[in-house]
C-alpha positions as a Markdown table, in Angstrom:
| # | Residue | x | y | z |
|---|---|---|---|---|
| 1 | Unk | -75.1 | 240.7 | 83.1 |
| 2 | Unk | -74.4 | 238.0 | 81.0 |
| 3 | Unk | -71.8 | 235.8 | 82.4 |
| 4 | Unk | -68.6 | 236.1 | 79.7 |
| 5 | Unk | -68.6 | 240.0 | 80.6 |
| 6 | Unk | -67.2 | 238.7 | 84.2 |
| 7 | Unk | -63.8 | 237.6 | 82.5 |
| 8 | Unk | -63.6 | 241.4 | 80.6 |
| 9 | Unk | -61.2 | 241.9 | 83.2 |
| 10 | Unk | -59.4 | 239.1 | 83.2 |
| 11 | Unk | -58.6 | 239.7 | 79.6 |
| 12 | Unk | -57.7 | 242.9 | 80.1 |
| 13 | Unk | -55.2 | 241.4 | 82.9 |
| 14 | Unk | -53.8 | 239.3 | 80.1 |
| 15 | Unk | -53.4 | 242.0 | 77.3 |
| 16 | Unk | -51.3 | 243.4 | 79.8 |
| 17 | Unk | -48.5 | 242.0 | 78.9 |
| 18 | Unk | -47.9 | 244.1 | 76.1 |
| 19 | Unk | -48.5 | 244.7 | 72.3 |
| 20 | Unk | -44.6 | 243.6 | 71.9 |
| 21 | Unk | -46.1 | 240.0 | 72.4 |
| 22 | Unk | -48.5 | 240.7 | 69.2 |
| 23 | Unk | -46.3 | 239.0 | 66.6 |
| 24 | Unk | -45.7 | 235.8 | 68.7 |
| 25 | Unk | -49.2 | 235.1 | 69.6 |
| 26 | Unk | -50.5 | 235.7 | 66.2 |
| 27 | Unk | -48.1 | 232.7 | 64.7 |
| 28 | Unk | -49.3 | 230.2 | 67.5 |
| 29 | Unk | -52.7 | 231.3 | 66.5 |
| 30 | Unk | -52.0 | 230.5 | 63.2 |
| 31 | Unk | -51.4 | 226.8 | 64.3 |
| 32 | Unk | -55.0 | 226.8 | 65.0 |
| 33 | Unk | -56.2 | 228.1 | 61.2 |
| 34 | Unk | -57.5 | 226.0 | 58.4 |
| 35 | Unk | -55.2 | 227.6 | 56.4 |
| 36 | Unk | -52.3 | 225.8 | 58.3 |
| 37 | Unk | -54.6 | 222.5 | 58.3 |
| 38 | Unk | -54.6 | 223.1 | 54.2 |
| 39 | Unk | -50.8 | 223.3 | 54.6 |
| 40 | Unk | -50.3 | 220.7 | 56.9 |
| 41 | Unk | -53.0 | 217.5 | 56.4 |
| 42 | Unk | -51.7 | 217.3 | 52.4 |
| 43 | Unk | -48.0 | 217.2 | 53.6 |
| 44 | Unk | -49.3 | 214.2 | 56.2 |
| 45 | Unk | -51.0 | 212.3 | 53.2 |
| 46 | Unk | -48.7 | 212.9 | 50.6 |
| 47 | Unk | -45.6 | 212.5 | 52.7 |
| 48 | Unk | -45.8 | 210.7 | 56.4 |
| 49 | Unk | -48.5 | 208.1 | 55.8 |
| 50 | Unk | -51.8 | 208.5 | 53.8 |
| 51 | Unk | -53.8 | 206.9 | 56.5 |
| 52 | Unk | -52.6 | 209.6 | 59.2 |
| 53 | Unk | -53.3 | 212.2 | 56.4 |
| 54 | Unk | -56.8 | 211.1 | 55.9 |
| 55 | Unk | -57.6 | 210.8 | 59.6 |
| 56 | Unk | -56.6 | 213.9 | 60.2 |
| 57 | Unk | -58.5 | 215.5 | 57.3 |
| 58 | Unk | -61.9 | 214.0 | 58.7 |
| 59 | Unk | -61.1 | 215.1 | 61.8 |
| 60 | Unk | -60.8 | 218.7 | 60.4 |
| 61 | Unk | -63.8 | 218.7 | 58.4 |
| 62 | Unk | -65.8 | 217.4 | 61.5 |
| 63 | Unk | -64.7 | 219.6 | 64.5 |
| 64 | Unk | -64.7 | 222.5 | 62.0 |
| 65 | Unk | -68.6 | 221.3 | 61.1 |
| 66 | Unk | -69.2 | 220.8 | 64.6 |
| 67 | Unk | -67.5 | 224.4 | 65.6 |
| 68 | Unk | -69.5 | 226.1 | 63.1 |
| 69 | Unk | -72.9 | 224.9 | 64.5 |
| 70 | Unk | -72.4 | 225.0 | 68.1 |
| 71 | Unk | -71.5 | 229.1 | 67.5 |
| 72 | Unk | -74.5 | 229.5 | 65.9 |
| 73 | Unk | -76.5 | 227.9 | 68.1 |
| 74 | Unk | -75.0 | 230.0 | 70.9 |
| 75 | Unk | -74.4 | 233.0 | 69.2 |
| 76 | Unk | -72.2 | 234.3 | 71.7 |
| 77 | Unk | -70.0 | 237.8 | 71.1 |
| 78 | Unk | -66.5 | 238.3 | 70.8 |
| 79 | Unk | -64.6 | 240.3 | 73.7 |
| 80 | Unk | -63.7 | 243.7 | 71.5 |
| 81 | Unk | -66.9 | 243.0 | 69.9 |
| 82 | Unk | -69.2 | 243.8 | 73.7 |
| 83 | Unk | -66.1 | 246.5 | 75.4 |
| 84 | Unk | -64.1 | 249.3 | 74.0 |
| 85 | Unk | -61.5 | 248.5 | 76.8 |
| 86 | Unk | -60.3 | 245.2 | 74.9 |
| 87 | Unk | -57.1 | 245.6 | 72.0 |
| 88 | Unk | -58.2 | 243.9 | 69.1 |
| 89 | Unk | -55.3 | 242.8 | 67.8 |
| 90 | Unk | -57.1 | 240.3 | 65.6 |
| 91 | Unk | -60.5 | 240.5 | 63.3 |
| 92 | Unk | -62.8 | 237.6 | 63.3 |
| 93 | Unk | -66.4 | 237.8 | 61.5 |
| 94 | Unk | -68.1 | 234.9 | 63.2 |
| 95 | Unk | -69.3 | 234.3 | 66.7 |
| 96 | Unk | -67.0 | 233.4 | 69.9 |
| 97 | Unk | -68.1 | 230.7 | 71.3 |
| 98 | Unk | -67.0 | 228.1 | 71.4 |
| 99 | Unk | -63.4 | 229.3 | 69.9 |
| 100 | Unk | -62.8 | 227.1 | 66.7 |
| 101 | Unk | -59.3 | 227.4 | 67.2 |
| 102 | Unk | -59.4 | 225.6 | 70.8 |
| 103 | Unk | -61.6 | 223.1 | 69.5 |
| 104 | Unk | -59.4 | 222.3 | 66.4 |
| 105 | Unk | -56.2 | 222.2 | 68.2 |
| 106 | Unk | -57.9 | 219.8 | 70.7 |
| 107 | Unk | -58.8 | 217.4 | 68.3 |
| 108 | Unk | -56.6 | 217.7 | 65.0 |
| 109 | Unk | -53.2 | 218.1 | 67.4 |
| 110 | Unk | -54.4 | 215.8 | 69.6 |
| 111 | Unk | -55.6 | 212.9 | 66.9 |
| 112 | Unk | -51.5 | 213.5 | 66.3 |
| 113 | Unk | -50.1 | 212.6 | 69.0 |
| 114 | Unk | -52.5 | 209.6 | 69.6 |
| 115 | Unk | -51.8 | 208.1 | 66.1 |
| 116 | Unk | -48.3 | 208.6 | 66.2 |
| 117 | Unk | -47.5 | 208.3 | 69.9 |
| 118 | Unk | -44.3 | 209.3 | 70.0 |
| 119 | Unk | -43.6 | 211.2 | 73.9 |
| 120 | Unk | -41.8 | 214.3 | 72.4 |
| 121 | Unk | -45.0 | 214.6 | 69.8 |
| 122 | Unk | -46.6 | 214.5 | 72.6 |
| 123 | Unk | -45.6 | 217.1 | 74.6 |
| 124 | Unk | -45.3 | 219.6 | 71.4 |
| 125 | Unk | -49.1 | 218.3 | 70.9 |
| 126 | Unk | -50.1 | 219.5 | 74.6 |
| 127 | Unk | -48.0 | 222.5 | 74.4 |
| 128 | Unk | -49.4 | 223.9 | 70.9 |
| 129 | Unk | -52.5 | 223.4 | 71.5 |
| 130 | Unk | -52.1 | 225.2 | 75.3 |
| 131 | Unk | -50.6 | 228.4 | 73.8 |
| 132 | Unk | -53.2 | 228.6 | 70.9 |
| 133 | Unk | -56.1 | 228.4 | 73.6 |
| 134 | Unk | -53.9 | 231.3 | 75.2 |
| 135 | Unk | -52.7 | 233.6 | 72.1 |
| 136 | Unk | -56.4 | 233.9 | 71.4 |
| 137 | Unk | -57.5 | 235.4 | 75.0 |
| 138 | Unk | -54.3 | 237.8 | 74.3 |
| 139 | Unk | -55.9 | 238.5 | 71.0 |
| 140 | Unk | -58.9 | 239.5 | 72.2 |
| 141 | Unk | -61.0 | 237.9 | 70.2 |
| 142 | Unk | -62.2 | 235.0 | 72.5 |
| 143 | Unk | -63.3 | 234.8 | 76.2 |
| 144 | Unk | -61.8 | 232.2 | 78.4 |
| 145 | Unk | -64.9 | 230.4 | 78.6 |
| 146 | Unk | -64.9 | 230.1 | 74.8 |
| 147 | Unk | -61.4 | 228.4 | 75.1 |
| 148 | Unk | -62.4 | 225.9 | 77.5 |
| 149 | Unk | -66.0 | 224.6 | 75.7 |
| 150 | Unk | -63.5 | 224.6 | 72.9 |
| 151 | Unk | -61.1 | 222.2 | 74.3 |
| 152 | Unk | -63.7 | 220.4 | 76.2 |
| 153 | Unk | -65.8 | 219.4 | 72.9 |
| 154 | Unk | -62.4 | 219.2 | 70.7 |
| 155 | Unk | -61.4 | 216.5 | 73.1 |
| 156 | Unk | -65.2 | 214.7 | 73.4 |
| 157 | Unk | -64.6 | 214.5 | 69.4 |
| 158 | Unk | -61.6 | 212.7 | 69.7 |
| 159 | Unk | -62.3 | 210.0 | 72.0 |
| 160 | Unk | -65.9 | 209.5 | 70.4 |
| 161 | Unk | -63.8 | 209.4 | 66.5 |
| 162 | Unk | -61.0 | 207.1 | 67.9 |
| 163 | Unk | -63.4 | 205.0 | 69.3 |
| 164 | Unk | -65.7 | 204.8 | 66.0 |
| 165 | Unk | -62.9 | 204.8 | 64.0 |
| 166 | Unk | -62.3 | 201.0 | 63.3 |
| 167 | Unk | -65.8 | 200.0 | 63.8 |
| 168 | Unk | -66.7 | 202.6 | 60.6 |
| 169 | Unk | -63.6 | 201.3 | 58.5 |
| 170 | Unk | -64.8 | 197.8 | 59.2 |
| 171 | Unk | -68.7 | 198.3 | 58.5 |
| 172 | Unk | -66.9 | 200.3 | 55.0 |
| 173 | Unk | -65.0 | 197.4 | 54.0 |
| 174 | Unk | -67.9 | 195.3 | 53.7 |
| 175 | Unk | -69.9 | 198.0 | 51.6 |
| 176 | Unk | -69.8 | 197.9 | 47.8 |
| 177 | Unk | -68.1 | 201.2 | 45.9 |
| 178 | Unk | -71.8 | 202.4 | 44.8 |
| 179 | Unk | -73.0 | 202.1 | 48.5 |
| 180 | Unk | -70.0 | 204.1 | 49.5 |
| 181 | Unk | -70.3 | 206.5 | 47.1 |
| 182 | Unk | -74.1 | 206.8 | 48.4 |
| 183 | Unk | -72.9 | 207.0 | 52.0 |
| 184 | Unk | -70.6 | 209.9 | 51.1 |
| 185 | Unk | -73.3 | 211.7 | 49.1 |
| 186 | Unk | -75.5 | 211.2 | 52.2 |
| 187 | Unk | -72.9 | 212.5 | 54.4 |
| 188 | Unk | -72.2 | 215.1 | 53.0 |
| 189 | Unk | -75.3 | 216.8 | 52.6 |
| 190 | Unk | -75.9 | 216.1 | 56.0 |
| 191 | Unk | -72.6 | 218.0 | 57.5 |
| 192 | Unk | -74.7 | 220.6 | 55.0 |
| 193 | Unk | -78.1 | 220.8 | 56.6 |
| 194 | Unk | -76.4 | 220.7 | 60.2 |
| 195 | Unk | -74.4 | 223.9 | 59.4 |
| 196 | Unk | -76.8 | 225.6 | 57.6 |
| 197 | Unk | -80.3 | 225.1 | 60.3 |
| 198 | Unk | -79.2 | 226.7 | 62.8 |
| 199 | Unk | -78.7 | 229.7 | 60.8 |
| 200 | Unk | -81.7 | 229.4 | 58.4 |
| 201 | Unk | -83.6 | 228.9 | 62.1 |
| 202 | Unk | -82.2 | 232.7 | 63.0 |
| 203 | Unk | -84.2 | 234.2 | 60.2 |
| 204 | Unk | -83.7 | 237.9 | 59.8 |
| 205 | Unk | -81.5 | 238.1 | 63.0 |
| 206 | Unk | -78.9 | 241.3 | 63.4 |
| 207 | Unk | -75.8 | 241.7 | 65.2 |
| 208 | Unk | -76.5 | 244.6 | 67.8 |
| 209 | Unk | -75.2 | 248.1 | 66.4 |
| 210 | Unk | -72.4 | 248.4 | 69.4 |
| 211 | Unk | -71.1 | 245.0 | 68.1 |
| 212 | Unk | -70.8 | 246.4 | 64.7 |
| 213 | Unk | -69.0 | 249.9 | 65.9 |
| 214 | Unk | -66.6 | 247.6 | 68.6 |
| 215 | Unk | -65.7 | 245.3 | 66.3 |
| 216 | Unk | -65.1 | 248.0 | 63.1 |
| 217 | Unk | -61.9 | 248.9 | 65.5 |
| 218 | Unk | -60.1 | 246.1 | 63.9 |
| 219 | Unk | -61.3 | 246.4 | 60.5 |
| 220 | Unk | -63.6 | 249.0 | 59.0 |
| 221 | Unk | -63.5 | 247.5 | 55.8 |
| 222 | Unk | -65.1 | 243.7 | 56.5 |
| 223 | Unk | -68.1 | 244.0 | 59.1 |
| 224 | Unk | -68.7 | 240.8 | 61.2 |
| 225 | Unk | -71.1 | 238.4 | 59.5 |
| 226 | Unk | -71.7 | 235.8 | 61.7 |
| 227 | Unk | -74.5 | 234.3 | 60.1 |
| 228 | Unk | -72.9 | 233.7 | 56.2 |
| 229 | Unk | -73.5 | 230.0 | 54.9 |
| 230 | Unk | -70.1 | 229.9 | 52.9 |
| 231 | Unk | -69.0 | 227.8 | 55.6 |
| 232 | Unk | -71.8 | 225.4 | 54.8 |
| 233 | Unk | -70.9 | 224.5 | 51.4 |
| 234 | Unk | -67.3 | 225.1 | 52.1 |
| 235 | Unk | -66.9 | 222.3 | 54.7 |
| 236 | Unk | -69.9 | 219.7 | 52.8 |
| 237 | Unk | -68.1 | 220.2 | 49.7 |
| 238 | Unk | -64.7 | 219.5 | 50.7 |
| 239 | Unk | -65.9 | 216.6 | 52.7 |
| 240 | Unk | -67.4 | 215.1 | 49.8 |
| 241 | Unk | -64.3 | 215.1 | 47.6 |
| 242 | Unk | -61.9 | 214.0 | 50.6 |
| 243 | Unk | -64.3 | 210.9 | 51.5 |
| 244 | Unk | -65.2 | 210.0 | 48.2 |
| 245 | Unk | -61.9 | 210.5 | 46.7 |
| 246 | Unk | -60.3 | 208.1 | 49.4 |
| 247 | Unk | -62.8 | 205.4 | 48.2 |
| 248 | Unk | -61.6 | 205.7 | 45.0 |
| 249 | Unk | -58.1 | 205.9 | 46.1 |
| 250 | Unk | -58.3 | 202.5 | 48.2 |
| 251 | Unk | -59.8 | 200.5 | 44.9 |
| 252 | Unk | -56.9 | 201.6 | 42.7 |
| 253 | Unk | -54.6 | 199.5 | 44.9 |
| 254 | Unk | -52.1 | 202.4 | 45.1 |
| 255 | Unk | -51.6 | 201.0 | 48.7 |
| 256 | Unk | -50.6 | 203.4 | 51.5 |
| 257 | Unk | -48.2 | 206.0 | 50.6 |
| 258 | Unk | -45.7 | 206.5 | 53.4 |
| 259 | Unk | -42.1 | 206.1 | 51.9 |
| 260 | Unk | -39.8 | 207.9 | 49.9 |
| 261 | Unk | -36.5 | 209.6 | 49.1 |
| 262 | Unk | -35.9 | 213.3 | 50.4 |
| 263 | Unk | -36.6 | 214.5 | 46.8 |
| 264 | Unk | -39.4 | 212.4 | 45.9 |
| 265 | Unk | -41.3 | 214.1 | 48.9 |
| 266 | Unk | -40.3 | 217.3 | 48.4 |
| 267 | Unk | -41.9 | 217.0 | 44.4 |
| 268 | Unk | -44.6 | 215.6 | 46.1 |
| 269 | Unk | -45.5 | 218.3 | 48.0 |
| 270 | Unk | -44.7 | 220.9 | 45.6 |
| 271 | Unk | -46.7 | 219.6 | 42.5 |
| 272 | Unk | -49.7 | 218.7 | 44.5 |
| 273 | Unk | -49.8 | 222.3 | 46.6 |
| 274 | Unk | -49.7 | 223.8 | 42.9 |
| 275 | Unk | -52.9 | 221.8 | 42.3 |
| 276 | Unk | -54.1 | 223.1 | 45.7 |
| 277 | Unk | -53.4 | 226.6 | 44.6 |
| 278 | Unk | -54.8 | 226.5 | 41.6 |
| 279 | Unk | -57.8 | 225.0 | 42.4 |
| 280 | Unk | -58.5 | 226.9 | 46.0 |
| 281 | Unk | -56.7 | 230.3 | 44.7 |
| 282 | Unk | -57.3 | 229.9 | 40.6 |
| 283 | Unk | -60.8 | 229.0 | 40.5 |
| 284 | Unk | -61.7 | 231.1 | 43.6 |
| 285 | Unk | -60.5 | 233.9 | 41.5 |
| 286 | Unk | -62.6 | 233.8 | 38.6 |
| 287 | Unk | -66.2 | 231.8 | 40.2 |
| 288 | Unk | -68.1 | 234.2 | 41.9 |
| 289 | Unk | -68.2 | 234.8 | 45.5 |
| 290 | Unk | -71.9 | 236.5 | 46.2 |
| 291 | Unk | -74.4 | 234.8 | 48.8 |
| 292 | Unk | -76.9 | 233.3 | 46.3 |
| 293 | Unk | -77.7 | 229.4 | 44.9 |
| 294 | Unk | -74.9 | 229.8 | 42.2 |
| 295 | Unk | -72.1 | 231.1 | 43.9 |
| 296 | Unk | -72.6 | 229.0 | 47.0 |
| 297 | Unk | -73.3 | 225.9 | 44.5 |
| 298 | Unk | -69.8 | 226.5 | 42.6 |
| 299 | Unk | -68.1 | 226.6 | 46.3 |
| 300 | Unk | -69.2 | 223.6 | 46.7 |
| 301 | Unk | -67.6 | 221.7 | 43.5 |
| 302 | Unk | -64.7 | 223.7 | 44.0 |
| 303 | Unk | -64.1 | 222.7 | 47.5 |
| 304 | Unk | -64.7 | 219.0 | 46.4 |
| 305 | Unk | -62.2 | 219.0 | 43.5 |
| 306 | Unk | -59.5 | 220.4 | 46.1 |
| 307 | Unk | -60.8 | 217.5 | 48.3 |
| 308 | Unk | -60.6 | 214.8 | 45.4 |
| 309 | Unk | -57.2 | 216.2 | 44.3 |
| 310 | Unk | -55.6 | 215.6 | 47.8 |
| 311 | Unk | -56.4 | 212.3 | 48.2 |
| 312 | Unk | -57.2 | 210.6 | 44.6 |
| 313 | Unk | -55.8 | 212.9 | 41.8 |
| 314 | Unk | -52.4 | 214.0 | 43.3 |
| 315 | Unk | -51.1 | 210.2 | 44.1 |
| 316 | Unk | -52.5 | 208.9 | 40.6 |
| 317 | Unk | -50.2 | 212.1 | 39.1 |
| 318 | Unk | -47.3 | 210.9 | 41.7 |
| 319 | Unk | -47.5 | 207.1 | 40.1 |
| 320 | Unk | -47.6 | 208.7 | 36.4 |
| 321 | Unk | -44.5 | 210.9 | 37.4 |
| 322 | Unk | -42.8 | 208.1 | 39.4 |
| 323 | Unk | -42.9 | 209.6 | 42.6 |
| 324 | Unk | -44.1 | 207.0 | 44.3 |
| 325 | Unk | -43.9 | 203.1 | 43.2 |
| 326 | Unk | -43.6 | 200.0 | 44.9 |
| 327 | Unk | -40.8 | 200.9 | 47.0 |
| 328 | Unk | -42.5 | 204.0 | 48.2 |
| 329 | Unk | -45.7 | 202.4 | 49.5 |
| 330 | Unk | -47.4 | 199.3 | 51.9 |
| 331 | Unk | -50.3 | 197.6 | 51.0 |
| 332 | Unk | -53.0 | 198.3 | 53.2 |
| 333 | Unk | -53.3 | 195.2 | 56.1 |
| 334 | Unk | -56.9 | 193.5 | 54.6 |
């Protein structure tokens, strides 16, 4: 028996708290979702300080990388996906372990409350990112060991980036633009290949049938797919456009945005999420969305544009609509 089916029960014991609990734990899970990271790294950059926002967007784009290979590698099941007797009250499509939301919570949250050390942050840091671990065992769609190898690498990411942190911003400061640009290239495709070999290395692999009929409880409509690539070109492409467009953003001079008035960030936020919107939802609308060279290709530009807008486009559109000027940004400490 393989050794997550010995915490079936204690799942079960958990679940037993009742369905009235549902609501609750899915909103703390959604603390743990890219889509709140979407919401939440753009509002750091664009209105708490550029270089938190940044940070925190690398740190994304890595533990989410990181996350995405590890499951693969282990290919692990989901709880409702192996017994009948677990509620799923959520639908996931990749593999459990380790859970992406422990291991983003870990290290985004806890990147938070290291760069901005304030004890109350803190303490709302530790707290999230306890009840997300938790509100996904209640969901049922991770086991508790996949919590705890996600909070155990989320936090290995952490120390190993805030430690590498200012030696890499101090080897980049001596590069030239077209060796960064190169370096980001490189990158890039790297966080590419290291998603996508472990599932090329799979070959013609198939979820077992019973995972398939378990897991349909939740949603007949989208089968599990644990093995798709989007997440590939998704993560390389967006990586690209962050990294690259941050380069670009550091030679303009704009300087590091962390001022303004109550309405200047509030425009702020609410012309560059348009751009976000139209670029994630707009484009995603009309480019295709099949599992081939082309469609996986256009994700890729698409998800580097949204990068590039976050961090480059957006603030030079600020500066043109006077949302941020000299009194609304530091020069960066040489």
């Amino acid at each position: 028996m393989p050794y997550w089916m010995q915490e079936i029960g204690w799942i079960q014991a958990i679940q037993q708290i009742g369905s009235l609990f549902e609501s609750p734990m899915k909103a703390i899970s959604f603390l743990g979702t890219e889509g709140f990271y979407l919401i939440l790294m753009p509002f750091l950059y664009w209105c708490v300080d550029s270089a938190i926002g940044f940070r925190v967007g690398l740190m994304l784009l890595l533990s989410n990388g990181m996350n995405t290979f590890a499951k693969v590698a282990l290919h692990n099941p989901r709880p409702y996906w192996v017994d009948n007797r677990i509620i799923p009250y959520a639908h996931e499509t990749s593999f459990g372990a380790p859970s992406g939301h422990a291991m983003n919570s870990a290290s985004i949250w806890g990147l938070l409350a290291a760069s901005i050390r304030r004890r109350w942050l803190t303490i709302v840091c530790v707290v999230t990112i306890i009840l997300i671990g938790f509100s996904r065992v209640y969901l049922g769609v991770h086991f508790i060991s996949d919590v705890l190898l996600g909070w155990l690498l989320g936090a290995a990411l952490l120390v190993v980036f805030i430690r590498l942190d200012p030696v890499m911003a101090e080897m980049l400061r001596r590069r030239s633009m077209w060796q960064i640009t190169l370096i980001c290239i490189a990158s890039s495709i790297a966080i590419l290949i290291m998603i996508a070999l472990p599932v090329w290395l799979m070959g013609d692999w198939q979820a077992p049938a019973t995972w398939q009929e378990l897991a349909a409880r939740a949603d007949a409509n989208t089968p599990i797919h644990p093995l798709n690539l989007t997440n590939a070109f998704t993560i390389s492409g967006i990586w690209l456009g962050t990294t690259l467009g941050y380069a670009w953003f550091k030679q303009l001079k704009i300087g590091r945005i962390n001022k303004g008035t109550f309405g200047n960030l509030a425009l702020r936020y609410l012309v560059g999420m348009a751009g976000v919107i139209i670029l994630w939802y707009g484009l995603g609308q009309v480019l295709p969305r099949n599992e081939d060279v082309v469609s996986y290709g256009l994700r890729y530009v698409r998800y580097a544009l949204i990068g590039a807008w976050i961090v480059l486009f957006a603030p030079m559109l600020f500066v043109k609509l006077r949302l941020i000027n000299n009194q609304t940004m530091v020069k960066e400490v040489e």
